[in-house]
C-alpha positions as CSV (number, residue, x, y, z in Angstrom):
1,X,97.0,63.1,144.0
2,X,95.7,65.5,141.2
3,X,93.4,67.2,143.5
4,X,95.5,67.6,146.4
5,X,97.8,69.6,144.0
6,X,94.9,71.6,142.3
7,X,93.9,72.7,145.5
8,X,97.2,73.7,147.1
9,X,100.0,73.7,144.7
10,X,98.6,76.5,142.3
11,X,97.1,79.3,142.6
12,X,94.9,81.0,139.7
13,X,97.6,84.2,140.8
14,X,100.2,81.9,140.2
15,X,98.8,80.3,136.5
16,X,98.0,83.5,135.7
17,X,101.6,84.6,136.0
18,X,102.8,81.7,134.2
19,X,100.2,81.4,131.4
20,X,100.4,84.8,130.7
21,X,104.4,84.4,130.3
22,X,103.6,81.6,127.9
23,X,101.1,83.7,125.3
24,X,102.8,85.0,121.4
25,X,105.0,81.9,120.7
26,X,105.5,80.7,117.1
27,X,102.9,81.9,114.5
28,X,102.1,80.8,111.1
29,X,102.1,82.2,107.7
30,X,98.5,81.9,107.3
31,X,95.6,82.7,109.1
32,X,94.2,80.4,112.7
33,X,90.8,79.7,112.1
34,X,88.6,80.9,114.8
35,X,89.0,79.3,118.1
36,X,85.8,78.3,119.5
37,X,85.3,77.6,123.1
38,X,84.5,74.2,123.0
39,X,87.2,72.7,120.5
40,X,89.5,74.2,123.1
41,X,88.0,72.7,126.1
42,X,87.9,69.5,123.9
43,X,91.5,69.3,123.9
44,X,91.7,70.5,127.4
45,X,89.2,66.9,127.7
46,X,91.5,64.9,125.9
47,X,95.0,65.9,127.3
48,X,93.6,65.0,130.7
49,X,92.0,61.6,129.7
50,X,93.8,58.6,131.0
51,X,92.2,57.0,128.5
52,X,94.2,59.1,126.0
53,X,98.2,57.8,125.4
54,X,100.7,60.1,126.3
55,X,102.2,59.3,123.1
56,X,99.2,61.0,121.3
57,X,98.7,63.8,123.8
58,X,101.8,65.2,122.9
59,X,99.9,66.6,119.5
60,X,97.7,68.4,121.6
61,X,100.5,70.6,123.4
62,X,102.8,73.3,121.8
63,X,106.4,70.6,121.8
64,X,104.7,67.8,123.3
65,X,107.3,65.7,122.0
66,X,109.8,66.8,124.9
67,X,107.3,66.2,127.6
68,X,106.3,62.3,127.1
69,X,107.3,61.3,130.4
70,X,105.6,63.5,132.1
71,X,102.6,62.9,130.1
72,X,103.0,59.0,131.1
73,X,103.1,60.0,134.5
74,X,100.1,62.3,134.4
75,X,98.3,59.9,133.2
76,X,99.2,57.0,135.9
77,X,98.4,59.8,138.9
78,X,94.9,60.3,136.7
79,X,94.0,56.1,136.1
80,X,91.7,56.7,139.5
81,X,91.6,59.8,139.8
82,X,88.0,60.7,138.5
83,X,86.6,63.3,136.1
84,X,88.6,66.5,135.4
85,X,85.8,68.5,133.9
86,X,86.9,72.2,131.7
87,X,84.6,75.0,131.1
88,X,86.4,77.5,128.7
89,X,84.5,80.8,128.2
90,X,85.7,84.3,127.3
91,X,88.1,83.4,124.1
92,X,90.3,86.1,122.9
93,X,92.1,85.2,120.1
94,X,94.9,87.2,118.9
95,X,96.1,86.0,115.1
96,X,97.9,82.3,116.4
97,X,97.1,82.7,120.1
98,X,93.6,82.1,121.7
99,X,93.0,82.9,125.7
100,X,90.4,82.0,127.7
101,X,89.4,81.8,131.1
102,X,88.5,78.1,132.3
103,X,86.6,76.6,134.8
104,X,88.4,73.4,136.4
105,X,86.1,71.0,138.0
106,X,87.3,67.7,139.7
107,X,86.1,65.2,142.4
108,X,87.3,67.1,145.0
109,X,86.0,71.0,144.1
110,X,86.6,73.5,141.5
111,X,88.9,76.1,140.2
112,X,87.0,79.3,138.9
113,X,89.1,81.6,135.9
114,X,92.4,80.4,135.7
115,X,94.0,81.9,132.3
116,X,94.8,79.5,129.7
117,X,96.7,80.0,126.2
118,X,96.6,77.5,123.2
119,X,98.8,78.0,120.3
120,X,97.3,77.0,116.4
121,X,99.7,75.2,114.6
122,X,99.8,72.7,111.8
123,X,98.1,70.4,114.3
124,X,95.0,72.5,115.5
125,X,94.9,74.4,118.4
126,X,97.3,73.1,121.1
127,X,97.8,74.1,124.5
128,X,101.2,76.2,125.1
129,X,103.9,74.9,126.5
130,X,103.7,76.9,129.4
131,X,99.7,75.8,130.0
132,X,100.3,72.1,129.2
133,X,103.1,72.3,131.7
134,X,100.9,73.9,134.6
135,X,98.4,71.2,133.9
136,X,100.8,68.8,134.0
137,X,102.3,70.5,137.5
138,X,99.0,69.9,138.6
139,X,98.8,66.2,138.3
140,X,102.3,65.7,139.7
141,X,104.8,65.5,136.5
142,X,106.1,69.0,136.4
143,X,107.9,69.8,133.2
């Protein structure tokens, strides 16, 4: 199910577009610490972990709180799924926002540089809104 919608329902044109839409939301009073490559491809490992309850995945997404349901349902399309595997490389980080380019791998073929944003907050780095809610458009619960 997750693959059949990473192949053909987006297209890096079409996250790109949406991610980028999604970059500069709410920003603290106080400096992000630096946003390494592979704490943000860590969360990237956990939001997608089946593994992981939704009820904890929604600290690792900018409002996470209003998307429960469709991390629950994420997570039943992902229970067989397979491996999603995330190489994140290129960071830019601008004060509270980091980009990156990410590498999505899954058991049925890859997805080269598709933008991503994450947001730091008083929970770490999160993904945005608008990235969590691709992802989760990927796996079949749509925000």
């Amino acid at each position: 199910m997750f693959a059949r919608s990473l192949r053909l329902s987006v297209t890096v044109a079409a996250a790109t577009a949406a991610l980028t839409a999604g970059a500069g939301l709410a920003t603290a009073d106080t400096a992000a610490p630096a946003a390494a490559a592979g704490e943000l491809q860590s969360v990237l490992t956990r939001f997608t972990d089946p593994a992981v309850p939704a009820a904890d995945k929604t600290q690792l997404m900018v409002n996470g709180g209003a998307h429960t349901a469709n991390l629950d349902k994420m997570n039943q399309g992902l229970a067989n799924y397979g491996t999603i595997g995330w190489t994140v490389s290129d960071v830019q980080a601008n004060g509270d926002t980091a980009n990156a380019s990410v590498a999505i791998s899954s058991p049925h073929g890859t997805m080269p540089g598709v933008p991503m944003t994450w947001q730091h907050t008083d929970a770490g780095w999160q993904l945005s809104e608008n990235t969590a809610c691709t992802i989760l458009a990927m796996g079949k619960a749509p925000c």
